[in-house]
C-alpha positions in Angstrom: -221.2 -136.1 25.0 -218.4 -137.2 22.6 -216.3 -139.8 23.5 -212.8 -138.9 21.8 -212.3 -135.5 23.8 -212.9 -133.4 26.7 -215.6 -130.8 26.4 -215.4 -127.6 27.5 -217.7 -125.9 30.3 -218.9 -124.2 27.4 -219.7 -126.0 25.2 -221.3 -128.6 27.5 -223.9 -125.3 27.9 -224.3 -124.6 24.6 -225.3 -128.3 23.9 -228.1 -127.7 26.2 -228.9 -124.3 25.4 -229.6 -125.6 21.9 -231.5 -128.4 23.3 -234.0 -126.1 24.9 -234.6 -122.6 23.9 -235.4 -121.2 27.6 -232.0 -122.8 29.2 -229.3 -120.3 30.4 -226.2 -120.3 32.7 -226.1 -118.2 35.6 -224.1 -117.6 38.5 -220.8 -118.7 38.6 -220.7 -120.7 35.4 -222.0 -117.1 34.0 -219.1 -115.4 35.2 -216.8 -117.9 34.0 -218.2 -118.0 30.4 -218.2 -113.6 30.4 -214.6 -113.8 31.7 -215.3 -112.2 34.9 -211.8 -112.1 36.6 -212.6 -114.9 39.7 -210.1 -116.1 42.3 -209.0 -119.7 43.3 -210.9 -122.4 42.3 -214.2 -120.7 41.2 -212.3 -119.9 38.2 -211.6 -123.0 36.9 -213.8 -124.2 34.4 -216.0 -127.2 35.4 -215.9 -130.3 33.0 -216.6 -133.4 35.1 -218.8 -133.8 38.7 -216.6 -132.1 41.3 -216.3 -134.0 44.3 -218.0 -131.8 46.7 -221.0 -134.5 47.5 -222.3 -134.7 50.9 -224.9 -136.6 53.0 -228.1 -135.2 54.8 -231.2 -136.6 56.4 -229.6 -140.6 55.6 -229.8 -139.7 51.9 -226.5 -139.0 49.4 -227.0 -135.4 47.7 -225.3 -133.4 45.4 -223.6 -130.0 46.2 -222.0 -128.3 49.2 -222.6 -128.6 52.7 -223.7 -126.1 54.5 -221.7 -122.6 54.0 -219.4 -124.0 51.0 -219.5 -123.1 47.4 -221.7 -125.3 44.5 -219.0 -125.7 42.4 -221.5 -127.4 39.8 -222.5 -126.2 36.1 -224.7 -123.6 37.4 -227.9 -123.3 34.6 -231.3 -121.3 35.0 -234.5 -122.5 32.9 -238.2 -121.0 32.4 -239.7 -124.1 32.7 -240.4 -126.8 35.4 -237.6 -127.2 37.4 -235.2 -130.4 36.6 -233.1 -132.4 39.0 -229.8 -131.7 39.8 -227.4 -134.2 39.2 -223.4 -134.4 40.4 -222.5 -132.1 37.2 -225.5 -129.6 37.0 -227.3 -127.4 39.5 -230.6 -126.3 37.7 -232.6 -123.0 39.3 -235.9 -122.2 38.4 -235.7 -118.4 36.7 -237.0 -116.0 39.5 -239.7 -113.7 39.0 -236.9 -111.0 38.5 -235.0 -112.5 35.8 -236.5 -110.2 33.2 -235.4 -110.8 29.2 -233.3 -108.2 29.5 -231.1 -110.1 32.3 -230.4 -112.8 29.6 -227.3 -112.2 26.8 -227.1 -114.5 24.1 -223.2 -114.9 24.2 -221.3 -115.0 20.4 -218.5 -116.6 19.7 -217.5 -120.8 18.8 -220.2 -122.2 20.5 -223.1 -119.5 20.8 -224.3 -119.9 24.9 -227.7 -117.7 26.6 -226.1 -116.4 30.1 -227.3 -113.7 32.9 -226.3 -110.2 31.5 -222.7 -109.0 33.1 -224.9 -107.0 35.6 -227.0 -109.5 36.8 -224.5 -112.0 37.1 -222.4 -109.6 39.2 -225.5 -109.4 41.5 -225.4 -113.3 41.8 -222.2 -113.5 42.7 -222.9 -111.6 45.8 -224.0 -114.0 48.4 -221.1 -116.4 46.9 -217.7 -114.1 46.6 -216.0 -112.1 49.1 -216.0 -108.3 49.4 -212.6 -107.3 47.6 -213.6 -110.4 45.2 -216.3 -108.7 43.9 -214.9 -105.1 43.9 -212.3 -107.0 41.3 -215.1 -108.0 39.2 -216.9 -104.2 39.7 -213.4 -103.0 38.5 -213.4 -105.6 35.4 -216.9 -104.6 34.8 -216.5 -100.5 34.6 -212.7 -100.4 33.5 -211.9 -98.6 30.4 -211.0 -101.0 27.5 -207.9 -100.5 25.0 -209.4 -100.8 21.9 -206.2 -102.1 20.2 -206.4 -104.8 22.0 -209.8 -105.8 23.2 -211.7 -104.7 19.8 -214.3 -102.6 22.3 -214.2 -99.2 23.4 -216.4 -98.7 25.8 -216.9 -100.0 29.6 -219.5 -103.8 30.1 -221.2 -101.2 32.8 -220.8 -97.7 34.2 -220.6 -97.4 38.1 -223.5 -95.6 38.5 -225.4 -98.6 36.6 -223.6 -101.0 39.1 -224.5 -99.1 42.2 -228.2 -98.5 41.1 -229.1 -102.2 40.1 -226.9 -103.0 44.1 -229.2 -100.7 45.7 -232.0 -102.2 44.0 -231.1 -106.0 44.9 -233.1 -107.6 47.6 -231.1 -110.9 47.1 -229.0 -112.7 49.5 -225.6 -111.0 49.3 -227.1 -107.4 48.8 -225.5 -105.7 51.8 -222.3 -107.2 50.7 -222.8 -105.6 46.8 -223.4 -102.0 48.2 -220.1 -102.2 50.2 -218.6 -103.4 47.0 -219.8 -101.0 44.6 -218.9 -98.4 46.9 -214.6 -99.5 46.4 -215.4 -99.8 42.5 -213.0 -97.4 40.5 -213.2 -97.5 36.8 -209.2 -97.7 36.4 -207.9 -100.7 37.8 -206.8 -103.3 35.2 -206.7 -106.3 36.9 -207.0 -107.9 39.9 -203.8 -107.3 41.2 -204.1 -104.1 41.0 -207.7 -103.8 42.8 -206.0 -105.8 45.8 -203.0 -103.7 45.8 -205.1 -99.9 46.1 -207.7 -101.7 48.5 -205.0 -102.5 50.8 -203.3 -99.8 50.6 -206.7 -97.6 51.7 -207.4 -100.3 54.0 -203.8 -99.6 56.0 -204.2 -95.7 55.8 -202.3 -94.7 53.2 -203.8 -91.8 50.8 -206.1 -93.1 47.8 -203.9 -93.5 44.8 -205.1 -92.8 41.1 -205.1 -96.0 39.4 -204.0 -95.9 35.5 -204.3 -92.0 35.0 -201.8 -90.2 33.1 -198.9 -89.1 35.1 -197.6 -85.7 34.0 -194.6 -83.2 35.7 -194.7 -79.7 34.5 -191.1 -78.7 34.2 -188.7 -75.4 34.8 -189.2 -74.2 31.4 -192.9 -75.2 31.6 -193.0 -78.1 29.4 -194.7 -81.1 30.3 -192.7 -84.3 30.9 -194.8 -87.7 29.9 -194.7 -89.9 33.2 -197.0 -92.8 31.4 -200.1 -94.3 33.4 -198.8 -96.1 36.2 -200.8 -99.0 37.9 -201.0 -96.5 40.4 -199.7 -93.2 41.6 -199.7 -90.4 44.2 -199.4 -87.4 42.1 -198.8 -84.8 45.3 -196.0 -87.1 46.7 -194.9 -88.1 43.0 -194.9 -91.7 44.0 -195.7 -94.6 41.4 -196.3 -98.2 41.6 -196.2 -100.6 38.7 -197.1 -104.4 39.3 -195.4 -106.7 37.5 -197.8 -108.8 35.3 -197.4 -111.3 32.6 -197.2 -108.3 29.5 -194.3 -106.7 31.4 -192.3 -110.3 30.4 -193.0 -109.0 26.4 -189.4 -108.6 25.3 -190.7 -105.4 23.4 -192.2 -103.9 26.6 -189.1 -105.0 29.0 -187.1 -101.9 27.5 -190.0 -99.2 27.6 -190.6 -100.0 31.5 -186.8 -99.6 31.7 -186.7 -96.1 29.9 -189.7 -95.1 31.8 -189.0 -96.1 35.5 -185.5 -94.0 34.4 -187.6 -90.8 33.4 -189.8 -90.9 36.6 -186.9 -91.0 38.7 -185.1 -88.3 36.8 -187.8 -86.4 37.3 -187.5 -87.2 41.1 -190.4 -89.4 41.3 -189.9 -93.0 43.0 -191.5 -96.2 41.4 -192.5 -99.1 43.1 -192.5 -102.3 41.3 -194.4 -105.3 43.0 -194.8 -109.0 41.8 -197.0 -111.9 42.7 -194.7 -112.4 46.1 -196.1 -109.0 47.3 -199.8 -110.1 47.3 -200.2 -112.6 49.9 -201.3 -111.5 53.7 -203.4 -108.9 52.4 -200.4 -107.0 50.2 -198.7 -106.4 53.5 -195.0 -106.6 51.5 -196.4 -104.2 49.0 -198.4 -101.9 52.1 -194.5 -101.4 53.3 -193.1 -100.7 50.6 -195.7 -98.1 49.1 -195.7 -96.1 52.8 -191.9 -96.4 53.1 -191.7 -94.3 49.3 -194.2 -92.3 50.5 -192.6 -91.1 53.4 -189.9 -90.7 51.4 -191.4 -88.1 49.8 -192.8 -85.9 52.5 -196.1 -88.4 53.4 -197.1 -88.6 56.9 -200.2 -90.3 58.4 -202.7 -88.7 60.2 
């Protein structure tokens, strides 16, 4: 530990993965370090003991209690098991960790973690449902090469759904329901909530960042863009507004492209962080009001 700075989660694991060879992080110090998208305060990284230490059988000890969330440095090893201390939860590395479960993770410092996969399966007896549907989206979601420098998906769907059915972990019933709502489109985790509640109250399935096109009169084909989401047969769209749409360079292309769609008789639905709490039930309004607009009607 150095003395003049704060280190980060990461590289207080990659000063122990260096240390000893067969040390790893797992669960959600994994996810964290893989940039699995995580909500509330599982995401924050963990730097110093977090004060979540309880008493049991007249003796102090470290972790939860019962039914919450080890919000310790989470670290797996091949060898006898250490002791846990107020910072780090060690876990022996179970029969079914095999060496293709482990990722040595580039970058400035190097760390060993659970593969993507594995971690996802982890995470199951710790996150809820539409928590881990986010991170299935995250996980199978098509990349933008521009601007990730990769061009294909961490994992496929039917990768996800084989190595659920396969768990026999705590959490498994809860990864099958999960990988069942995965959709390889969704872009964030706004945007998972937004078409989960939006099946959960009823309303048609949307397609979530397809190409939107119109076939016109003359039979041209008018460019709709790839909204967040979209109902094609009701020509409804919904865009959520996320940090990039603030981009002064990308403020005038939503502008000119919300005008096209409705031009072209479609309505768009914009939503912001104030249309996510309660289970998106501003948002669920909104979306079946437009689409009942346009001809929708339940049942």
């Amino acid at each position: 530990m150095r003395g003049d700075r704060v280190l980060s989660e990461r590289e207080i694991v990659a000063a122990l993965c260096r240390r000893d060879p067969a040390v790893f992080a797992m669960g959600l110090t994994a996810a964290r370090l893989l940039g699995f998208p995580l909500p509330g305060v599982v995401a924050q990284e963990v730097v110093a003991a977090p004060e979540q230490e309880h008493r049991g059988t007249g003796r102090s000890a470290h972790g939860p209690g019962r039914g919450g969330v080890d919000l310790r440095i989470h670290l797996g090893t091949g060898q006898s098991r250490r002791r846990d201390t107020s910072l780090m939860r060690w876990s022996l590395r179970a029969a079914d960790i095999l060496d293709q479960d482990l990722l040595l993770l580039r970058g400035a410092p190097t760390v060993r973690t659970t593969s993507r996969i594995r971690t996802f399966l982890d995470l199951g007896d710790v996150l809820a449902r539409d928590a881990l549907v986010a991170v299935g989206d995250h996980l199978v979601r098509q990349p933008r090469p521009r601007y990730e420098g990769r061009d294909t998906p961490f994992a496929t769907v039917v990768e996800l759904a084989e190595a659920a059915t396969g768990h026999r972990g705590r959490g498994a019933r809860r990864l099958r329901e999960a990988v069942a709502l995965v959709r390889m489109s969704s872009d964030s985790p706004p945007e998972t909530a937004l078409r989960l509640a939006a099946v959960r109250a009823g309303l048609p399935e949307p397609l979530a960042n397809v190409r939107a096109e119109q076939i016109q009169p003359e039979g041209t084909v008018l460019d709709l863009g790839e909204p967040d989401l979209h109902w094609p047969q009701w020509r409804v769209a919904l865009e959520h507004e996320g940090p990039t749409h603030l981009d002064r360079e990308q403020v005038p292309k939503d502008i000119a492209r919300g005008e096209r769609r409705r031009d072209a008789g479609w309505i768009e639905v914009r939503t912001t962080y104030a249309d996510l709490p309660h289970g998106c039930r501003s948002a669920v309004a909104r979306m079946c009001r437009a689409l009942e607009m346009q001809g929708w009607r339940a049942g």
